[in-house]
N, C-alpha and C positions, 0 to 999 in steps of 0.2 A: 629406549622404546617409550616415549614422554605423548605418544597419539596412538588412539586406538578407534577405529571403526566396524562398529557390530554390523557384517551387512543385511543382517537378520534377524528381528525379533519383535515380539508381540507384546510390546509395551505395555499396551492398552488392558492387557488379560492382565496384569498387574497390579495393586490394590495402589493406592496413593499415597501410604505410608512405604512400600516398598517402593519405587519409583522415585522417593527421597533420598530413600538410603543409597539407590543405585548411582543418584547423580552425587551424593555427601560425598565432599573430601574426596575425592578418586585421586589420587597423585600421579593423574595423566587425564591429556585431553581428550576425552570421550564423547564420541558421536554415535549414533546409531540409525538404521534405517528401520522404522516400524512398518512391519505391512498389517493390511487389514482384513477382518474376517467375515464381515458385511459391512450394511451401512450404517449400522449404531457403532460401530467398529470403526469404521472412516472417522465420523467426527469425534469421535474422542481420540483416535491419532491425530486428528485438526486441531484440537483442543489442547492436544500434550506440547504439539508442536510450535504453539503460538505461547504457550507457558515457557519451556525449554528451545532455546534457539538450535541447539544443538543435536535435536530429534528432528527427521526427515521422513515425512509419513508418504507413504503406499500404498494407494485404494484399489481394492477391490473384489473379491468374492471369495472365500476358501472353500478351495471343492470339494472338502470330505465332509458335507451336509447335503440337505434335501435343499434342491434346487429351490430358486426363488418363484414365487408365484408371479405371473403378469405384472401387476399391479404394484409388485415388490421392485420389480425387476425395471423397472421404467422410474420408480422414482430414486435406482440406485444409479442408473446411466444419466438421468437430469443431473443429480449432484455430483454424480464425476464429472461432468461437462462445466458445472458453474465452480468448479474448486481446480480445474488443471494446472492451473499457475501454481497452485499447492504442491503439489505430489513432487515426487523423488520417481517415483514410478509407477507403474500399471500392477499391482500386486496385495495380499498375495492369487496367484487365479494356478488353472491345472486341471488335471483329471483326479476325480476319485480312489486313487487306487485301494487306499484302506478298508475304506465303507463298501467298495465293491466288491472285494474279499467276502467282508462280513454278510454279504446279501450275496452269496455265489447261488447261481442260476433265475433266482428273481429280478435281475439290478438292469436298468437300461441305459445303456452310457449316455443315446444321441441327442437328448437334450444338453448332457454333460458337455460334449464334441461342441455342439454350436454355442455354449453361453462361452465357452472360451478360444473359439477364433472369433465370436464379438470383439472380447475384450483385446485380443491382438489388433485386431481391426483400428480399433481405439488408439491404441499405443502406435501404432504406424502414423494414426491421423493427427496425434499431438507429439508426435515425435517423442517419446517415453520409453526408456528401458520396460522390460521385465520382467517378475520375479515372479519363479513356475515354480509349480509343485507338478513334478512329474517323473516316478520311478520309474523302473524295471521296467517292464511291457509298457508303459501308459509315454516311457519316452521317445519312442520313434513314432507316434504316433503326435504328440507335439511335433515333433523336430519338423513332419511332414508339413504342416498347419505353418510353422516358422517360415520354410522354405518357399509354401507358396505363395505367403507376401512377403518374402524380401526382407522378412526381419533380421539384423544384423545383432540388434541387443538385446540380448538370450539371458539371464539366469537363474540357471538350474539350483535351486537348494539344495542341500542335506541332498546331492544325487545319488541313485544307487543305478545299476545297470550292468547289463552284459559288456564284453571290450568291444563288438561290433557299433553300438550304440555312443560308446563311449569315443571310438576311432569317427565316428558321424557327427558328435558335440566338438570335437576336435577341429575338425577338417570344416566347421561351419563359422570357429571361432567365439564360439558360445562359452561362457564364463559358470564356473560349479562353484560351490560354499561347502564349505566343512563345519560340523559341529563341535564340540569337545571331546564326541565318541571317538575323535581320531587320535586319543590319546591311550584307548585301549580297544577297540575296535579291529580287527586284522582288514576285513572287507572293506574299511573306509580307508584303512594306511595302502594297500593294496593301488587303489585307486589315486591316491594321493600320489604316490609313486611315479605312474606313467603320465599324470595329467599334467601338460606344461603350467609353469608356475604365475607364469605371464597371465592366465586365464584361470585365477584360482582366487578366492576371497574366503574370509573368516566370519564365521557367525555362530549364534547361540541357539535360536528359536527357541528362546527364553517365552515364557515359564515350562518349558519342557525339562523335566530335572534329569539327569544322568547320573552314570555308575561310576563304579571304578574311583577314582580321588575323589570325585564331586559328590560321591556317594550323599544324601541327607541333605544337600545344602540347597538355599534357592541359586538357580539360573542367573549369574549376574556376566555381565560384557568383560569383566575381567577375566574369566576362566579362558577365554580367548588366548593369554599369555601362552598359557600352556599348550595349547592347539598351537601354536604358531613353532612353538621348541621342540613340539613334536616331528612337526611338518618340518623343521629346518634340519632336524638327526634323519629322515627318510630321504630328504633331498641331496644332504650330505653336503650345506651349502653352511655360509655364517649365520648366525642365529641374528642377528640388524638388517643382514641385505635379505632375510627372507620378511622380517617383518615389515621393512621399506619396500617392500617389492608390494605385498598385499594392501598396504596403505594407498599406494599408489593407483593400484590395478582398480581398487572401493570409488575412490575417490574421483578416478576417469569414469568409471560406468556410472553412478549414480549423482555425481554435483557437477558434472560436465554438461 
């Protein structure tokens, strides 16, 4: 297992001494895809990715904030439009579902609904995967938005979901990521379980720190190992062809 691709994580939230340490010595060839959280966020995944060849950055809006203003929101679609040769993909973008939580009966989605089949919109127009933030309830509600343009390259992060939802990502051919919580998580091995393998990838959404082993430590692309030997004892397959399978599966969706 001498290649590894994080297809997930927020590089840019990382201090520039950690970011050294994560590419120092790795005793494997590590890529990652960084998505973005806005636009001060795009160009310092622009930035990492022209420092590091081996970063593949991701523009686009993360839904769990207050919407961009007018004014914000025009000079973030100018610089996705003059950087697309850049991008890996159209990401990170979604619905709110956490913030929505947090503001339950005050929260209005329909600005949320339209800034991201924009951003679909986009992705269909420069041909770009991408990379959703979109749980439980919040995901048929994407999937709907997918379906009526024809999106073919879907993926679903860290997904959680009903099996109804999950039999609809299936049957669409849409692609999930797992974190290292499917190392002790029942809900995400559950899911791991039925979801074909073919349409599955490994990621970290680093700097988000986790439990269980990882307990204390920072978020680095290698904890991945262990997610993948998790996923390969659930699958019940060899622990090489499940790692070459996910390599593979990264590597067609996003440098394809």
């Amino acid at each position: 297992m001498d290649k590894l691709i994080d297809a997930h994580i927020h590089l840019d939230q990382y201090s520039d001494d950690e970011i050294t340490e994560i590419f120092k010595d790795v005793p494997f060839q590590l890529s990652v895809i960084s998505v973005s959280y806005d636009l001060n966020s795009c160009k310092r995944n622009l930035a990492l990715s022209k420092k590091y060849s081996n970063v593949k950055p991701a523009y686009g809006f993360h839904p769990e904030q207050e919407l961009p203003k007018d004014q914000e929101l025009s000079a973030l679609f100018s610089w996705l439009d003059d950087h697309q040769e850049d991008m890996a993909g159209v990401g990170e973008v979604g619905l709110p579902y956490y913030l929505r939580r947090k503001h339950a009966g005050s929260f209005k989605m329909e600005g949320y609904i339209e800034l991201l089949e924009e951003f679909i919109k986009l992705a269909k127009k420069w041909n770009k995967p991408l990379a959703l933030h979109a749980v439980y309830e919040d995901a048929p509600v994407v999937c709907r938005l997918l379906e009526k343009h024809s999106i073919q390259k879907a993926h679903f992060h860290w997904f959680k979901g009903d099996p109804g939802t999950v039999r609809r990502l299936i049957s669409n051919g849409y692609y999930i990521s797992f974190t290292p919580d499917i190392v002790y998580e029942k809900e995400i091995q559950d899911l791991a379980r039925s979801y074909p393998i073919d349409r599955m990838m490994a990621e970290t959404d680093g700097p988000w720190p986790f439990e269980g082993p990882f307990k204390g430590q920072l978020t680095h692309p290698a904890m991945i190992f262990e997610s993948i030997r998790t996923l390969a004892h659930l699958k019940k397959k060899p622990l090489e062809d499940v790692h070459r399978q996910l390599y593979q599966n990264t590597k067609s969706f996003y440098y394809n």
